[in-house]
KEDREN-905615 format. One line per 3 residues: number of its first residue (from 0); their letters; for each residue x, y, z of N, C-alpha, C, CB. Coordinates in pm, whole numbers, plus 50000, padded with zeros to 5 digits. Glycine has a CB too. Example, Ala and Ser with C-alpha at 12.3 -4.5 7.8 and 13.67 -1.06 7.14 Angstrom:
BEGIN
0> AS> 51319 49431 50780 51230 49550 50780 51320 49670 50780 51131 49553 50905  51285 49775 50708 51367 49894 50714 51290 50003 50787 51408 49940 50572
//
This chain:
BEGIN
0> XXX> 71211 87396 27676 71293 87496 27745 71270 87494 27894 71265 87633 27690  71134 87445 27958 71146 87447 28053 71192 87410 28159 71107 87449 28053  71238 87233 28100 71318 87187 28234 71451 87250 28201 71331 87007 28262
3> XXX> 71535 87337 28104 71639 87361 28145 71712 87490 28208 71681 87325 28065  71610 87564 28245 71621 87698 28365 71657 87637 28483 71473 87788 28400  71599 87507 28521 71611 87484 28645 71767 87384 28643 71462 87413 28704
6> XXX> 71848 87452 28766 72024 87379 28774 72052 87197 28781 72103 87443 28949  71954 87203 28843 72006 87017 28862 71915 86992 28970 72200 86968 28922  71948 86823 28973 71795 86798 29098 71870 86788 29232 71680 86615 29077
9> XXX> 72014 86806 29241 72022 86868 29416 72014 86984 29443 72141 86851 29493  71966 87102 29314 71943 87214 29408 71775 87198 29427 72000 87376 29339  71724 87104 29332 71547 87116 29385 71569 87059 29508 71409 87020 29290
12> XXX> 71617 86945 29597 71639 86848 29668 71665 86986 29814 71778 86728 29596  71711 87086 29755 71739 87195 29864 71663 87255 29855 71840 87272 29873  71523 87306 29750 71438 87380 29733 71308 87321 29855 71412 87381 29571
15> XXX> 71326 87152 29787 71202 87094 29833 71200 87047 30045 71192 86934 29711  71342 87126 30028 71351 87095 30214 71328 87160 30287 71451 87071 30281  71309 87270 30259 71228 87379 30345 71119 87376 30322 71255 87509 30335
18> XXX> 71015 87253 30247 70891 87295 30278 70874 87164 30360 70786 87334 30154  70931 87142 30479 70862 87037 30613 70867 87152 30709 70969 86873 30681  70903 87262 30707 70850 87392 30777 70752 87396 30772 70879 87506 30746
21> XXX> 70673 87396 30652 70504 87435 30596 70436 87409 30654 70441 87392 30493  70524 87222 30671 70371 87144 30763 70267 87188 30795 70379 87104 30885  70346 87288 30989 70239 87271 31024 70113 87404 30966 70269 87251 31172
24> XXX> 70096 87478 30846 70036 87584 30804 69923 87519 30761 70105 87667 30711  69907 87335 30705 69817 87251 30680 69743 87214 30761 69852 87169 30640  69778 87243 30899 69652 87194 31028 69580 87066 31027 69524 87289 31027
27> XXX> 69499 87062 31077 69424 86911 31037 69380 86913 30932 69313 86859 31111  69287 86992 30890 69213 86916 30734 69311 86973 30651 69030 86968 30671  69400 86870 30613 69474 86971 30480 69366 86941 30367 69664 86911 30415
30> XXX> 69433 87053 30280 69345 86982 30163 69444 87068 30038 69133 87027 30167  69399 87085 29951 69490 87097 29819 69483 87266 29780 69417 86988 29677  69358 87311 29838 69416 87481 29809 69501 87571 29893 69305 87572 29801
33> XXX> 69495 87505 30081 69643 87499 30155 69736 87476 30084 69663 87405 30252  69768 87357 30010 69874 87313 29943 69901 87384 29787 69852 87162 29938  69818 87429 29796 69828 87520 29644 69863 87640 29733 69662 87542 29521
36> XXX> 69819 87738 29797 69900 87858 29847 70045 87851 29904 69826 87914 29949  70046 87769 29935 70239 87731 30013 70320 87725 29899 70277 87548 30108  70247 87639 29806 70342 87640 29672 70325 87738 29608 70329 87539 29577
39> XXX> 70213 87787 29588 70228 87980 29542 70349 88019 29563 70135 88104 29638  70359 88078 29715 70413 88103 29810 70582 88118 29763 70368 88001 29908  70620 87973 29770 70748 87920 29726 70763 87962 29576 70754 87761 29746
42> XXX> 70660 87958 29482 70699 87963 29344 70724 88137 29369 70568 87897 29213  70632 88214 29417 70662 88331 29401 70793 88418 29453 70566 88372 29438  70846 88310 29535 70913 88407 29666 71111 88324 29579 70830 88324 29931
45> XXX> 71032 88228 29470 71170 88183 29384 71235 88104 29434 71266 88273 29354  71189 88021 29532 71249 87854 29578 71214 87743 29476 71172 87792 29733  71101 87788 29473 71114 87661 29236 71123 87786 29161 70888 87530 29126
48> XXX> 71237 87784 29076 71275 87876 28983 71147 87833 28884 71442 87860 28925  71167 87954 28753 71119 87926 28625 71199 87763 28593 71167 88067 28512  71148 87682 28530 71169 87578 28451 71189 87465 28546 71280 87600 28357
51> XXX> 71157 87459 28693 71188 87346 28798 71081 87255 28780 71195 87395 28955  71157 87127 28786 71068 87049 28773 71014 87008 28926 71119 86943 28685  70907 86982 28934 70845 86951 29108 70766 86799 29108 70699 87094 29166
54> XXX> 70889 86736 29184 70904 86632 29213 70768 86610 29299 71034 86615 29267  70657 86507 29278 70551 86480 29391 70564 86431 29487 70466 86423 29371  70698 86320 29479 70739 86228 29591 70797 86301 29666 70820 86117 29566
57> XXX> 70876 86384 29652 70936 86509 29726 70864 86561 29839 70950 86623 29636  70764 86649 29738 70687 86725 29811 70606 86680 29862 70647 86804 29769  70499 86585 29806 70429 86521 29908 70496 86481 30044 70380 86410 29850
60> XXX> 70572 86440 30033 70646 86403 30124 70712 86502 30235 70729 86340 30058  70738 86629 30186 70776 86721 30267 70626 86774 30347 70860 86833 30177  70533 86746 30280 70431 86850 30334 70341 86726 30413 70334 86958 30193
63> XXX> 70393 86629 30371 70298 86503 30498 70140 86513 30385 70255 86606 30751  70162 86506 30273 70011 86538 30178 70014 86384 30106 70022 86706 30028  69903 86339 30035 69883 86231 29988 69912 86287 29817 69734 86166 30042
66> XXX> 69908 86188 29738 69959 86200 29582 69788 86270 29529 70020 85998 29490  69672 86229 29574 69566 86302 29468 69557 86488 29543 69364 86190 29479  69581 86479 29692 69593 86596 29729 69687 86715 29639 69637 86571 29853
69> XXX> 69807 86668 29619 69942 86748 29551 69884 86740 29443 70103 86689 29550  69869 86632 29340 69748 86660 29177 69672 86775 29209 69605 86519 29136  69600 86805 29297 69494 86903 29247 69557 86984 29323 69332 86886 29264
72> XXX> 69631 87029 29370 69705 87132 29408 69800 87165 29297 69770 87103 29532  69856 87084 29218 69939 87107 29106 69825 87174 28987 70019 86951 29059  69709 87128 28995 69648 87127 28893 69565 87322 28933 69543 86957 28883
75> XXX> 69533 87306 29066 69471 87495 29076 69620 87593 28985 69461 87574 29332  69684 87554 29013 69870 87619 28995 69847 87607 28855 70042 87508 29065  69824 87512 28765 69820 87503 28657 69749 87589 28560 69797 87409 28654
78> XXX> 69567 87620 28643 69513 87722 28646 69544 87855 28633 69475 87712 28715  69618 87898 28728 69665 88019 28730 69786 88063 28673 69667 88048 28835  69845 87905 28591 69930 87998 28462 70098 87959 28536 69877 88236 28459
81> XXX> 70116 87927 28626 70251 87932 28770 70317 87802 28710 70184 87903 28989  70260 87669 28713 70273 87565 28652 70264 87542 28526 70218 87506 28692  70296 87412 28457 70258 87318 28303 70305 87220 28357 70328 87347 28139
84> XXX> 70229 87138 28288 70229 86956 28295 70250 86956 28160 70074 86851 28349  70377 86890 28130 70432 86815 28026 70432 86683 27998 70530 86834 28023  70341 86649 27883 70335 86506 27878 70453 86387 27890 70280 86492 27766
87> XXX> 70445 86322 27977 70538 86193 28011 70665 86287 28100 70607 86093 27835  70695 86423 28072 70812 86462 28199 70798 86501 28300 70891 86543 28187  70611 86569 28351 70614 86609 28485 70554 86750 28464 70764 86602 28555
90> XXX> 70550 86777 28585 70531 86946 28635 70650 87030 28632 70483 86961 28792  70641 87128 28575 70723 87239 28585 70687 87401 28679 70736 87262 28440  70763 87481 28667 70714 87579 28696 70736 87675 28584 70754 87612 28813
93> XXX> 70627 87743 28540 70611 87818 28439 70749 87853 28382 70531 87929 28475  70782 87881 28229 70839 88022 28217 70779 88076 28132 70969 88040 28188  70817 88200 28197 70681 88292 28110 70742 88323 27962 70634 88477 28197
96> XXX> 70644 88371 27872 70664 88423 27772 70645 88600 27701 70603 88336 27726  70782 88604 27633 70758 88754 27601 70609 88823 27582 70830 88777 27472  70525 88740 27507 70430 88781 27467 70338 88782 27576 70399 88722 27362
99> XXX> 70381 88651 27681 70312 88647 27834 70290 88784 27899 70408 88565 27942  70433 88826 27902 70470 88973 27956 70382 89075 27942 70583 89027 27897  70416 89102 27824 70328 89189 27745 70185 89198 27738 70355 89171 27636
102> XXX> 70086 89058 27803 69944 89057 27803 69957 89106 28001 69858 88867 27737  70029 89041 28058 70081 89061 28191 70045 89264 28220 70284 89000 28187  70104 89347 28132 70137 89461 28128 70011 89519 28093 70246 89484 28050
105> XXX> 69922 89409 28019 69807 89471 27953 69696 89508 28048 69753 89380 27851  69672 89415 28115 69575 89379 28225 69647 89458 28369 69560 89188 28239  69738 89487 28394 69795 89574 28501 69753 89724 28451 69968 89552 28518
108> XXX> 69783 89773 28323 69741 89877 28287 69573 89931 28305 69785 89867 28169  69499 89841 28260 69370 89840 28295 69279 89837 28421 69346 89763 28244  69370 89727 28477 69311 89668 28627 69390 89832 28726 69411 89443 28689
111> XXX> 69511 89829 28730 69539 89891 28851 69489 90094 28785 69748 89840 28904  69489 90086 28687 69454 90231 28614 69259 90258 28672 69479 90203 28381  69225 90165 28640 69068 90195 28678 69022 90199 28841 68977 90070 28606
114> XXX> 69139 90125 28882 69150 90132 29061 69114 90254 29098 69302 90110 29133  69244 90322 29036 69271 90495 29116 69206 90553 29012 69454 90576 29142  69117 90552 28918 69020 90624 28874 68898 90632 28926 69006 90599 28774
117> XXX> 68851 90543 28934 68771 90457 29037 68697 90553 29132 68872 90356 29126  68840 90587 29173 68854 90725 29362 68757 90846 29332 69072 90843 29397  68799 90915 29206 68759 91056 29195 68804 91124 29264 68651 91086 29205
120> XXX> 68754 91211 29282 68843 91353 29371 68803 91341 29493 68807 91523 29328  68894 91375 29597 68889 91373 29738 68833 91443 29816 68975 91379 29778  68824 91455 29948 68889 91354 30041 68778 91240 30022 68912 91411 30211
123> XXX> 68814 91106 30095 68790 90990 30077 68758 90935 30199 68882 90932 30014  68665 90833 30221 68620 90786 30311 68708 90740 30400 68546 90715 30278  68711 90636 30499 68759 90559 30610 68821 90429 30528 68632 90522 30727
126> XXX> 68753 90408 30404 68785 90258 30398 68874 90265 30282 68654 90152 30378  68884 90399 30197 69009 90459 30092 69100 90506 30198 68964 90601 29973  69102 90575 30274 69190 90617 30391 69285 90504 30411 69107 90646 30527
129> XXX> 69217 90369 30500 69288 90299 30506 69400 90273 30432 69236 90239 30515  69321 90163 30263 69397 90135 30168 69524 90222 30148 69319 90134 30065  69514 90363 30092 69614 90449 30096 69736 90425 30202 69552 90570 30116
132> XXX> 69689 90461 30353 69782 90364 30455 69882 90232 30407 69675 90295 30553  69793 90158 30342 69855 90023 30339 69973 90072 30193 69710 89869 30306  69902 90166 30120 69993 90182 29982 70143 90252 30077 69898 90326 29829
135> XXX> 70134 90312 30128 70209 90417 30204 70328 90337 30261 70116 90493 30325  70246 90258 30379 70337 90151 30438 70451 90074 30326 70232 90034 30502  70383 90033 30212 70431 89946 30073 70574 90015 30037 70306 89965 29923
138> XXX> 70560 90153 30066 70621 90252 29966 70739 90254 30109 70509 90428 29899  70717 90273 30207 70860 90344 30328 70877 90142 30347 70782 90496 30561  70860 90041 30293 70918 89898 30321 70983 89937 30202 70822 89744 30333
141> XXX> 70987 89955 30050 71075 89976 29985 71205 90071 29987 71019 89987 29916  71138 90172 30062 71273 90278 30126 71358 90267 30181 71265 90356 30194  71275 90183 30270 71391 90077 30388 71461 89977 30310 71302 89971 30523
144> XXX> 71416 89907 30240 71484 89764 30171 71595 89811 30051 71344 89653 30085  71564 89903 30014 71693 89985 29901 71793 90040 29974 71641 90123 29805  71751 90141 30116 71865 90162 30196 71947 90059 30250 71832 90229 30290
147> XXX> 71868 89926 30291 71979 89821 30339 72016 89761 30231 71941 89715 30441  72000 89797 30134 72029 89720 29984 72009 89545 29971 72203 89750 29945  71876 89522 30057 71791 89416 30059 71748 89444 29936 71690 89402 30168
150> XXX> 71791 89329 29808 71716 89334 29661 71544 89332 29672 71768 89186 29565  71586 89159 29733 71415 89102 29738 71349 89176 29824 71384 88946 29788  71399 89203 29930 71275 89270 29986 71219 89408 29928 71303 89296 30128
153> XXX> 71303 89417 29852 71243 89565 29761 71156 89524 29676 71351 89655 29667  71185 89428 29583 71087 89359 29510 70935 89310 29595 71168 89233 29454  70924 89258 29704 70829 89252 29767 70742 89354 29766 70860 89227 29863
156> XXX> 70820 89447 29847 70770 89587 29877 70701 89634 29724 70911 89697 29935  70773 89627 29653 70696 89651 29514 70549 89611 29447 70774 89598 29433  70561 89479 29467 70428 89391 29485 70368 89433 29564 70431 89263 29517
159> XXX> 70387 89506 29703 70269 89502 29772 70190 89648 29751 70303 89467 29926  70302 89722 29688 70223 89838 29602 70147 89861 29559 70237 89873 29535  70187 89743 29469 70045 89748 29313 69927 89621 29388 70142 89650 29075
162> XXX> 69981 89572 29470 69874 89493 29537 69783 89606 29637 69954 89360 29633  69814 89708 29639 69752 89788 29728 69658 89883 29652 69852 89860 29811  69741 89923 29518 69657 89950 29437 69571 89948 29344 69671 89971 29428
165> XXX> 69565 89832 29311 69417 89735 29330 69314 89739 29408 69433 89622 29360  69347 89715 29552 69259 89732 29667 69210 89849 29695 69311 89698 29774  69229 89962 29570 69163 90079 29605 69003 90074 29510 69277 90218 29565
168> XXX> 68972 89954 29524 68879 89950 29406 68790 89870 29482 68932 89888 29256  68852 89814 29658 68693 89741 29705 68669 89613 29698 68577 89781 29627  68762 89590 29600 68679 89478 29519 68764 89278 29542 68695 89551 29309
171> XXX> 68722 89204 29623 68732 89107 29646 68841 89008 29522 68596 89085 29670  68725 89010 29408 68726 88958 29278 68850 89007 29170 68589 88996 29226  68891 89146 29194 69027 89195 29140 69135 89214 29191 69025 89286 29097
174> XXX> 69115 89159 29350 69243 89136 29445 69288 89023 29373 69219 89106 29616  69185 88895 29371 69206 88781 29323 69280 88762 29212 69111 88734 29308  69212 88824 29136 69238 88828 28917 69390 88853 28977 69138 89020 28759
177> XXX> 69477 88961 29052 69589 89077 29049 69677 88973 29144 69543 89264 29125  69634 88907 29191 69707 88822 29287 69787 88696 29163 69573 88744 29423  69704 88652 29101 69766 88611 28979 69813 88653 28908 69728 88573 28921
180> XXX> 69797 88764 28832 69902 88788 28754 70020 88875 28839 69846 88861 28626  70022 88914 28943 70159 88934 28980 70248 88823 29032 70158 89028 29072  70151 88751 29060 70289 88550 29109 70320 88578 28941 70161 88276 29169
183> XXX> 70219 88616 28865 70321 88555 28689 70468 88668 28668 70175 88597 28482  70426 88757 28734 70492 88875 28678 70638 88840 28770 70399 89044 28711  70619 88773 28919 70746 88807 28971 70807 88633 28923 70741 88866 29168
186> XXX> 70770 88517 28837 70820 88462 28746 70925 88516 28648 70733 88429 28697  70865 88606 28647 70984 88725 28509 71106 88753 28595 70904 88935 28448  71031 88862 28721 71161 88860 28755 71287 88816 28826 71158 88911 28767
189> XXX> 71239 88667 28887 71319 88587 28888 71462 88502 28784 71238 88538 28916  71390 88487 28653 71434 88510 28559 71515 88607 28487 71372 88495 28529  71510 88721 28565 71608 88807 28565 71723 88830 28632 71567 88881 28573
192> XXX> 71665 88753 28750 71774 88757 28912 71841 88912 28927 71946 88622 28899  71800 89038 28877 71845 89155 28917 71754 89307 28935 71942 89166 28828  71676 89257 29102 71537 89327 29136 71602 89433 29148 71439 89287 29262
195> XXX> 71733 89464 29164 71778 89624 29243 71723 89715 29061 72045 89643 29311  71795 89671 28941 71764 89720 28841 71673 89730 28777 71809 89700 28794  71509 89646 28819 71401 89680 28800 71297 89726 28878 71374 89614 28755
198> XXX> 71366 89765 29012 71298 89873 29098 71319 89956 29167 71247 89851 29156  71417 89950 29184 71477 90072 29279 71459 90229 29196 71667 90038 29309  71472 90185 29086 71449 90356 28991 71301 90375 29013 71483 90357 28779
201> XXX> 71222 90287 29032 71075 90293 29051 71011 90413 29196 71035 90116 29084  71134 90321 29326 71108 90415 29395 71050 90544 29400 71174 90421 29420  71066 90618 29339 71073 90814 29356 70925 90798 29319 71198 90947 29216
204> XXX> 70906 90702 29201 70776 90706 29146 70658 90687 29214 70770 90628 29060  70717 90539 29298 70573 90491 29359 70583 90662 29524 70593 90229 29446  70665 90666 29535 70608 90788 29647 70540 90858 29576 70709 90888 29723
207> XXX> 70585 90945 29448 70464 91035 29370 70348 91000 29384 70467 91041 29233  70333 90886 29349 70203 90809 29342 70107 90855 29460 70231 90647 29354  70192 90790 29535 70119 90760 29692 70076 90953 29783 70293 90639 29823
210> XXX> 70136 90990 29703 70145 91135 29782 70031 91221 29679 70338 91219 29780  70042 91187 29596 69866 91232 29468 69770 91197 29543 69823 91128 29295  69759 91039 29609 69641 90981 29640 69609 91049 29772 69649 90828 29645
213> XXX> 69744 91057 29853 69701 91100 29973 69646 91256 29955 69821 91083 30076  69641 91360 29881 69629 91481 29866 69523 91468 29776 69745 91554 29829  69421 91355 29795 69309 91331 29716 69308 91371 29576 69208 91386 29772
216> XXX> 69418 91389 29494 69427 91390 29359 69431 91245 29242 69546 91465 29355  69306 91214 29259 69339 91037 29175 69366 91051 29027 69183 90913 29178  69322 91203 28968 69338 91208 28761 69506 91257 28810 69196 91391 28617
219> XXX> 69560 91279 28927 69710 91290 28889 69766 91163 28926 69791 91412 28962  69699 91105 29034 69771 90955 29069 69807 90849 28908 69630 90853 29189  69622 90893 28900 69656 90812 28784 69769 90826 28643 69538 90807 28739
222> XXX> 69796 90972 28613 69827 90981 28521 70000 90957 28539 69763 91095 28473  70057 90964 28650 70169 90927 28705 70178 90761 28676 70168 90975 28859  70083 90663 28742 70110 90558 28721 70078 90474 28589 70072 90520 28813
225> XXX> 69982 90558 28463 69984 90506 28365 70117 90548 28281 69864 90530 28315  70191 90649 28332 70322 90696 28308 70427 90552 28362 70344 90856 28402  70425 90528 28478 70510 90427 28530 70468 90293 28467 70503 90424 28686
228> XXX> 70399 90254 28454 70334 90116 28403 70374 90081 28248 70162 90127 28413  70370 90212 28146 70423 90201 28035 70594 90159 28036 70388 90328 27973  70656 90269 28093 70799 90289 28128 70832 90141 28143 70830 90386 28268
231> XXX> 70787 90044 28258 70822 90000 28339 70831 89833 28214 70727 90037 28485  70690 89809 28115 70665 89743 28052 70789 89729 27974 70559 89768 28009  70799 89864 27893 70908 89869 27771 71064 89847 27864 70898 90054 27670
234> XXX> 71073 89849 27976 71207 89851 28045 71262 89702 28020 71194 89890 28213  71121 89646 28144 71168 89482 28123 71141 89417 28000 71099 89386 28222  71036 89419 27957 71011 89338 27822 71128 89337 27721 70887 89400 27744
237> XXX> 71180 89456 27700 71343 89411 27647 71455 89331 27684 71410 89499 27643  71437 89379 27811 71567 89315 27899 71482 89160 27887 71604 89396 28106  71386 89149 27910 71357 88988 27922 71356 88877 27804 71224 88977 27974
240> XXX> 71336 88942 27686 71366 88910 27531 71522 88869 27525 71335 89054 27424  71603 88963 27597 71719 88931 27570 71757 88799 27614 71794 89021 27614  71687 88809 27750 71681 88700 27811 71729 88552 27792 71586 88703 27821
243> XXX> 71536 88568 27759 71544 88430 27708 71585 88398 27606 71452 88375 27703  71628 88530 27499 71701 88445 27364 71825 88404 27401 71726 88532 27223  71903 88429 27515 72016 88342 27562 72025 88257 27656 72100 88399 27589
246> X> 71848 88207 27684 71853 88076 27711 71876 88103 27847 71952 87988 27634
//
């Protein structure tokens, strides 16, 4: 199923041409986890759809990288679930699976729930202060991106939400873990191609959110967003079943 999400190889041929922009982000020492974040980057932001196959001659070639460099850059990607290597056809870019989803939903529930538990009751230091800031900022970029009825950038803005709320936890090691599974998660919704209908209703929510935390209430933050996180699971996970059973 996977190579057939992706349209044909002149729209990869248009995917793979905007990355001689990248270049120069490789500097002198390139090396393959540069080249693994750019392609993050691209896989997340939906220039290789779900099911694209990624040509090495291409890309190597766009990014000025050698063939064992792009291997182990294909191969960290592979790691983190974004990629598969199919015997004798190549690299793909993931597509996820229902059941993917659903473990996706599992570990967001846990990870971003113990974040803002985490807090306890307020007020909060300089370095929760901040974070909150950054959740805040997350929340008026989605306000803005729904009023100009910018899809993706709402979807961004979304990500950088729950990427913020994570970061209320400190913690280096679960930025990391959360950084992966949301490149998996916005796989899905690419695969959907319709961010206005899986976030914009979110809106009202994530301000609740953000306005608990700021009023140092984290057992209401939280109980709001283990409210949204369920909702949000059972929303898409249907719509995405439907999905892919029509291919």
């Amino acid at each position: 199923m996977s190579g057939g999400v992706a349209k044909n190889d002149q729209g990869r041929l248009t995917e793979v041409s905007g990355l001689e922009r990248d270049r120069p982000l490789l500097g002198r020492s390139s090396t393959a986890e540069r080249v693994a974040d750019i392609l993050r980057d691209r896989i997340t932001e939906g220039y290789f759809p779900p099911g694209a196959r990624l040509s090495e001659e291409s890309i190597g070639g766009a990014l000025g990288v050698s063939r064992n460099t792009l291997r182990e850059a294909f191969r960290l990607l592979t790691h983190e679930r974004l990629l598969v290597h199919e015997l004798n056809r190549g690299v793909f870019v993931r597509v996820v699976t229902v059941e993917d989803l659903e473990d996706i939903y599992r570990v967001r529930t846990l990870v971003e729930c113990a974040a803002v538990r985490g807090l306890g009751q307020g007020p909060y230091g300089a370095g929760v202060t901040e974070a909150i800031a950054a959740i805040e900022a997350a929340v008026q970029a989605g306000e803005a991106a729904s009023a100009d009825r910018e899809w993706q950038a709402l979807s961004t803005a979304n990500i950088r939400f729950h990427q913020g709320i994570v970061a209320l936890a400190g913690s280096p090691r679960t930025d990391e873990l959360m950084r992966g599974v949301l490149a998996e998660l916005r796989l899905v919704f690419h695969v959907m191609a319709d961010p206005r209908r899986f976030h914009a209703p979110y809106l009202t929510r994530n301000r609740q959110i953000v306005e608990a935390l700021q009023a140092g209430d984290a057992a209401e933050a939280e109980r709001l967003l283990l409210s949204y996180l369920e909702d949000s699971r059972s929303q898409l996970s249907g719509a995405y079943a439907q999905r892919i059973a029509e291919g």
